[in-house]
C-alpha positions as a Markdown table, in Angstrom:
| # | Residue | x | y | z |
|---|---|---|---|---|
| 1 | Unk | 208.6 | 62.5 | 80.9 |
| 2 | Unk | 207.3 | 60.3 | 77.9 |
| 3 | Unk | 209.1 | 57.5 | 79.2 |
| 4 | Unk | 206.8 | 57.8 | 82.5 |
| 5 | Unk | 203.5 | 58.6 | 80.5 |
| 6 | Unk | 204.1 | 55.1 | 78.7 |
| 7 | Unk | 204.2 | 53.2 | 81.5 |
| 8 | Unk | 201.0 | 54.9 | 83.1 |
| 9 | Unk | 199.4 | 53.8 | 79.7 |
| 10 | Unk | 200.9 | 50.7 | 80.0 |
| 11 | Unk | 199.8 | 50.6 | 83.2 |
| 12 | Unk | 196.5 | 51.4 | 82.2 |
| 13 | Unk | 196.1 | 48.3 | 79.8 |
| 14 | Unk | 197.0 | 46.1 | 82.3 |
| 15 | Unk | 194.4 | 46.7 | 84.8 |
| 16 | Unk | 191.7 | 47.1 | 82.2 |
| 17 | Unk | 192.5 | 43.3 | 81.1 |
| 18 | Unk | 192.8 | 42.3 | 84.6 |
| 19 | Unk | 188.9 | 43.0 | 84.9 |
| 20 | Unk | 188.5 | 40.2 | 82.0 |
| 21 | Unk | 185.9 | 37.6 | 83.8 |
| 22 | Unk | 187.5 | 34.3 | 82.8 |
| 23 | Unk | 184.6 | 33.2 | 83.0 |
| 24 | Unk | 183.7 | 34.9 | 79.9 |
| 25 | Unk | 184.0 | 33.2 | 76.2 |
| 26 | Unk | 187.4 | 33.6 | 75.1 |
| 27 | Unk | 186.4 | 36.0 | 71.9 |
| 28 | Unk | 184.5 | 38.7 | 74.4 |
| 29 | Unk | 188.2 | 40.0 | 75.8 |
| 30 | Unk | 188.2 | 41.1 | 72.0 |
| 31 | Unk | 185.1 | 43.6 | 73.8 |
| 32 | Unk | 187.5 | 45.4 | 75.9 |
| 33 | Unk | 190.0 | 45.7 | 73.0 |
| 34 | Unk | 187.5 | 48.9 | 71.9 |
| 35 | Unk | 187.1 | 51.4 | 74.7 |
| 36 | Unk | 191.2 | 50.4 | 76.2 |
| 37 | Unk | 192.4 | 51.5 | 72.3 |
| 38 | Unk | 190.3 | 54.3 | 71.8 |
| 39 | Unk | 190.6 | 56.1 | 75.3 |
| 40 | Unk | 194.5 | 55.2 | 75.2 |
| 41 | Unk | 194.9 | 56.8 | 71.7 |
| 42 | Unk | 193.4 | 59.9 | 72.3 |
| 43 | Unk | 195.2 | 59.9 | 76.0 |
| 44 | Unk | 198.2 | 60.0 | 73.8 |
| 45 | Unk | 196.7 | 62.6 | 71.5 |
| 46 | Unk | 196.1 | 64.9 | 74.6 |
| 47 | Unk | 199.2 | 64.2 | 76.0 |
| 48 | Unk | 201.7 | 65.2 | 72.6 |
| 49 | Unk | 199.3 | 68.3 | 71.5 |
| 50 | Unk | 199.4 | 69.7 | 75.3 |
| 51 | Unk | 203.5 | 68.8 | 75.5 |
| 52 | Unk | 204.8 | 70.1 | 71.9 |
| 53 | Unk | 201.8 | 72.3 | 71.6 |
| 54 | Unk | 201.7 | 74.3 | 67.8 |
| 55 | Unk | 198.9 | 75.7 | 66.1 |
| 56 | Unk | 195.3 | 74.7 | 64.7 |
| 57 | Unk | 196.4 | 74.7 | 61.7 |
| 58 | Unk | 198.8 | 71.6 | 62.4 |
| 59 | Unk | 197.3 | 67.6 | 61.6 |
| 60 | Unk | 198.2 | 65.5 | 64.7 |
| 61 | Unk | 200.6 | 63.9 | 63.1 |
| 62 | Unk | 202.7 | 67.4 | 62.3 |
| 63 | Unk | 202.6 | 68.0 | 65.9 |
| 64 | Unk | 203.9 | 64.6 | 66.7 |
| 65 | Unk | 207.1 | 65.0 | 64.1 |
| 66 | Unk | 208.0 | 68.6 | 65.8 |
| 67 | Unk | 210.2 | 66.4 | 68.5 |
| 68 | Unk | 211.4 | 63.0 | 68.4 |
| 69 | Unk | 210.4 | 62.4 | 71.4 |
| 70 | Unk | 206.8 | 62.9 | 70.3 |
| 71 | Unk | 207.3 | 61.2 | 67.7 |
| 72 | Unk | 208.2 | 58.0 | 69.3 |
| 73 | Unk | 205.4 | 58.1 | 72.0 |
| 74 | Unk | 202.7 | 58.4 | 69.2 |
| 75 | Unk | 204.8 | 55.5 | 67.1 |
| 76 | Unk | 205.0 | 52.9 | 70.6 |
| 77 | Unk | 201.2 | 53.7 | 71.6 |
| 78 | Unk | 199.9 | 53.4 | 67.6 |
| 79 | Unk | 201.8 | 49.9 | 66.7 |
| 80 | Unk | 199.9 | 48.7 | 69.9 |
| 81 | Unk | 196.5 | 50.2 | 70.0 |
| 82 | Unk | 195.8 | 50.5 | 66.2 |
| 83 | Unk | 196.0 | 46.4 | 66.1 |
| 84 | Unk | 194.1 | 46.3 | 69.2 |
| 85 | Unk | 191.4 | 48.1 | 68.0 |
| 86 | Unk | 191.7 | 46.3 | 64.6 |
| 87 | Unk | 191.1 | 43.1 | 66.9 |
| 88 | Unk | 187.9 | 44.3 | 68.6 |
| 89 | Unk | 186.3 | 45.1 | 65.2 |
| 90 | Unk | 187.2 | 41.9 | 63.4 |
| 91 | Unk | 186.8 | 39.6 | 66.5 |
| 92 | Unk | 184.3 | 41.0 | 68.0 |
| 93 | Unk | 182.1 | 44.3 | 66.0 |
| 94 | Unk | 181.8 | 42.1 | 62.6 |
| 95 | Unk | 180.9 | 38.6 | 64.2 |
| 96 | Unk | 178.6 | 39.9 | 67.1 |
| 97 | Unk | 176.7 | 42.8 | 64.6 |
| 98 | Unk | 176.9 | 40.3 | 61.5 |
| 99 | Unk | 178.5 | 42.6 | 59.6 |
| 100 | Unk | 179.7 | 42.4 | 56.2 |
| 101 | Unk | 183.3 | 41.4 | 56.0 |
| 102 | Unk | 183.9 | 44.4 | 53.9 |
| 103 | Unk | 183.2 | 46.6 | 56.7 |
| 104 | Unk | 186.2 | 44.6 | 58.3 |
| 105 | Unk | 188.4 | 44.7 | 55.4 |
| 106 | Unk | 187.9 | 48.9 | 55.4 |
| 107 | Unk | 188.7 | 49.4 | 59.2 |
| 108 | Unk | 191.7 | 46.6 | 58.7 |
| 109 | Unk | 193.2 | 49.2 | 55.5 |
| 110 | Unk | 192.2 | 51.6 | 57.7 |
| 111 | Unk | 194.5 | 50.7 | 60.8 |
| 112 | Unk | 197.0 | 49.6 | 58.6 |
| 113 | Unk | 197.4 | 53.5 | 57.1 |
| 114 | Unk | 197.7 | 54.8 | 59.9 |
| 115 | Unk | 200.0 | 52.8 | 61.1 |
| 116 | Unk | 202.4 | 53.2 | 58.4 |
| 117 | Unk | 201.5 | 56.8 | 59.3 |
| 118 | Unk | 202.8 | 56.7 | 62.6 |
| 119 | Unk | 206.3 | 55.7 | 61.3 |
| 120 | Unk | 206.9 | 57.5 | 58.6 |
| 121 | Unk | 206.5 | 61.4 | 60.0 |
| 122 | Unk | 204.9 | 64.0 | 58.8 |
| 123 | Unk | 208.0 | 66.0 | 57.5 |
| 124 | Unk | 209.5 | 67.3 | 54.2 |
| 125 | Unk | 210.4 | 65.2 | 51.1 |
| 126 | Unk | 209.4 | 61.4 | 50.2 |
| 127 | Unk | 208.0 | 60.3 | 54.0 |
| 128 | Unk | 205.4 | 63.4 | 53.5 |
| 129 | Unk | 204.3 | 61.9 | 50.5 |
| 130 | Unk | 204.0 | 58.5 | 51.5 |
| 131 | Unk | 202.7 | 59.7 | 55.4 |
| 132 | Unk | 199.8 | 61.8 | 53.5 |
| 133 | Unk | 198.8 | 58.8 | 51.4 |
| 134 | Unk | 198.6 | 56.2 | 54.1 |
| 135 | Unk | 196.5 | 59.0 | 56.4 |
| 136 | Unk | 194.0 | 60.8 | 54.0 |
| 137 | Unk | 193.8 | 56.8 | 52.1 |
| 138 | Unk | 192.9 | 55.8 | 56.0 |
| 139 | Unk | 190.8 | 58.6 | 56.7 |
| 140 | Unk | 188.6 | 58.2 | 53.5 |
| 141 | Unk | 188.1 | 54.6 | 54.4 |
| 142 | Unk | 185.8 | 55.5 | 57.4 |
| 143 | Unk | 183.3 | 56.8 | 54.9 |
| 144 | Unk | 182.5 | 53.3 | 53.6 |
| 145 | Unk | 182.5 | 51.9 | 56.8 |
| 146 | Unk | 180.3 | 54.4 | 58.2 |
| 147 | Unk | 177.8 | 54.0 | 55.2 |
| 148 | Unk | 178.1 | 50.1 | 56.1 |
| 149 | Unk | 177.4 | 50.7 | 59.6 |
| 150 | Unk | 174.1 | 53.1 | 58.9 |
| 151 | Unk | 172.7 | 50.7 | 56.7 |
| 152 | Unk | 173.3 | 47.6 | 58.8 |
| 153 | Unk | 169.8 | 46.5 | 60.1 |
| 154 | Unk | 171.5 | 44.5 | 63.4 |
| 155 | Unk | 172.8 | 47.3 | 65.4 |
| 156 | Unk | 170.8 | 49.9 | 68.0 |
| 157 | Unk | 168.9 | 52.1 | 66.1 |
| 158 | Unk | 171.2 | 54.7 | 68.3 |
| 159 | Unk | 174.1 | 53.3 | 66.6 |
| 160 | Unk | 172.3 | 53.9 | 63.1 |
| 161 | Unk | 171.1 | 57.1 | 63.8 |
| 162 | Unk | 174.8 | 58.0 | 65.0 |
| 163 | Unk | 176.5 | 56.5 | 62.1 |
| 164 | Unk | 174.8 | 58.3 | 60.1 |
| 165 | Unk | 175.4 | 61.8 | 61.8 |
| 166 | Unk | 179.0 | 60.6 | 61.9 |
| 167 | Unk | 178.8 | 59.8 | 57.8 |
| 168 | Unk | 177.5 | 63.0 | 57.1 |
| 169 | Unk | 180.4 | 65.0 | 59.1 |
| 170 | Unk | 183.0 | 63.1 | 57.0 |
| 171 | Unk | 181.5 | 64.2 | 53.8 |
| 172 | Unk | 181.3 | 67.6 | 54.7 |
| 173 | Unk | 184.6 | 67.7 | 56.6 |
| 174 | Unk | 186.3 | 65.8 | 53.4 |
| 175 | Unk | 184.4 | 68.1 | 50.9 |
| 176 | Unk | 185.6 | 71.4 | 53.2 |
| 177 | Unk | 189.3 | 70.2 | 53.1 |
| 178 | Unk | 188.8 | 70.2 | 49.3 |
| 179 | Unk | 187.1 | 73.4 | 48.6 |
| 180 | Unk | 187.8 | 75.9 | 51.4 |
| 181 | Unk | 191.3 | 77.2 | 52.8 |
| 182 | Unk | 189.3 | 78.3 | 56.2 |
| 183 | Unk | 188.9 | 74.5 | 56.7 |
| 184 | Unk | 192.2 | 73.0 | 56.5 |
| 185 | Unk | 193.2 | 76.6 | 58.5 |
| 186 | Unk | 190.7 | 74.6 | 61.1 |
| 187 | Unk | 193.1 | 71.0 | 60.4 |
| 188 | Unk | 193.5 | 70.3 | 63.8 |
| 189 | Unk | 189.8 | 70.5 | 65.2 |
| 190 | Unk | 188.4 | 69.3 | 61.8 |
| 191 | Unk | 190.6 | 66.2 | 62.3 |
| 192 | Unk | 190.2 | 65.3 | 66.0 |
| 193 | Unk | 186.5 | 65.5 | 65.8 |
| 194 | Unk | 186.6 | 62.8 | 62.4 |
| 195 | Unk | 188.7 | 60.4 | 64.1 |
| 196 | Unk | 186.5 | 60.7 | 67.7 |
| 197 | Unk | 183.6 | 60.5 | 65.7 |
| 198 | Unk | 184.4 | 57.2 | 63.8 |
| 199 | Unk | 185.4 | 55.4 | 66.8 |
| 200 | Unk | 182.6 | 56.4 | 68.8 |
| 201 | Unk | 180.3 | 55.2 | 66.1 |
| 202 | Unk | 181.9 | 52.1 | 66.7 |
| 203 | Unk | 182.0 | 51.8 | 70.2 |
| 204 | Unk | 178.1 | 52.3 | 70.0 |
| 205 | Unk | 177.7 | 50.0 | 67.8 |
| 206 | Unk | 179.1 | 47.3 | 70.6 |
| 207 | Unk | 177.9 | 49.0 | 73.8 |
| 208 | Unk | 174.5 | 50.1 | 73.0 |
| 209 | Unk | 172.7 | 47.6 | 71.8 |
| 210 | Unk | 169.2 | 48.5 | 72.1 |
C-alpha cells in the first residue's frame, strides 16, 4: 500500500510542475518548490501516523521506525521534499524578501538534520543518539530563523505578525519539553504544530505579500 501512496505523491509533483508557466523567469519554479514540499510532507505525516498509528506520546519519527515499511516511505518522501523546500527558501524566500543569508544558512542546517533524521531511525542504541541530535539541532534552528523572519522589514506585515506568533510557540514549546513531563507526554501534538507552524510562516512570507 506504500508503494501506491508514493506514486500518488509522485503523481502529485508532477502535475503541480506541469502548471509551471514557461513563460515565467526560470528562478519563480523555485515558488512552487514551497507549498508542493510542505503539503507532500505532511501528506506523508498523515499517511504513516493514520497506518502504524501509536500513541501521543510518540515523536513522528518513533512512529515512522515502528515498521520498515514506514520507515522507508518517510526516508523516499524526506530525501526529496526536504531539498525541495531547501530550494524554495534559498532560490526563491532569501532573494525575493532580501533576507539575510543567515536566515538561509539556518533553514539549510535545518533541512540537512532532518534529513540525516530520516535515515537514521528513531530506535535504541547509537542511531537514537545521533537521530535525536540531527532533529532537536534541526528543530532549535527554526528559532533563529523565525526571529530573522519577525524582524525582517521586507515581508507582509501578516508574515511579521505571524512569525512572531510562530517564535513565541517555539520558545514555549522548547522551554515545556524542558521543564514539564505533561509536555513531552503531549510529543506528538507539541511537535506537529512546531513543524506546521515554521513552514507556514514561511509560506506566508512568499504568498502574502501585502
Amino acid at each position: 500500500m506504500h508503494k501506491d501512496y508514493l506514486e500518488v505523491i509522485h503523481g502529485l509533483i508532477i502535475a503541480e510542475l506541469l502548471c509551471y508557466d514557461v513563460a515565467m523567469k526560470p528562478n519563480e519554479i523555485y515558488k512552487l518548490f514551497g507549498p508542493i514540499s510542505v503539503g507532500v510532507t505532511w501528506l506523508t505525516v498523515a499517511f504513516v501516523i493514520h497506518k502504524w498509528r501509536g500513541d501521543k506520546s510518540m515523536s513522528i519519527s518513533r512512529h515512522a521506525a515502528t515498521h520498515k515499511a514506514a520507515y522507508l516511505t518517510m526516508l523516499v518522501v524526506e530525501s526529496i521534499v526536504l531539498p525541495m523546500f531547501f530550494l524554495f527558501v534559498a532560490k526563491w524566500v532569501t532573494p525575493v524578501f532580501d533576507l539575510p543569508s543567515f536566515f538561509t544558512v539556518c533553514v539549510g542546517i535545518a533541512a540537512s538534520g532532518l534529513v540525516v533524521a530520516a535515515w537514521i531511525p528513531d530506535v535504541k542504541g547509537w542511531k537514537n543518539i545521533v537521530h535525536g541530535m540531527a532533529a532537536y539541532g534541526a528543530a532549535m534552528l527554526f528559532i533563529p530563523a523565525s526571529t530573522v523572519l519577525y524582524l525582517s522589514p521586507s515581508i507582509s506585515p501578516f508574515a511579521r505578525n505571524m512569525s512572531l506568533f510562530v517564535l513565541i510557540y517555539e520558545l514555549v514549546a522548547v522551554t515545556s519539553f524542558t521543564v514539564s513531563e505533561k509536555a513531552r507526554s503531549y510529543h506528538l501534538y507539541v511537535q506537529t504544530a512546531y513543524i506546521i507552524l515554521f513552514d507556514l510562516s514561511i509560506l506566508a512570507v512568499a504568498y502574502i505579500v501585502r
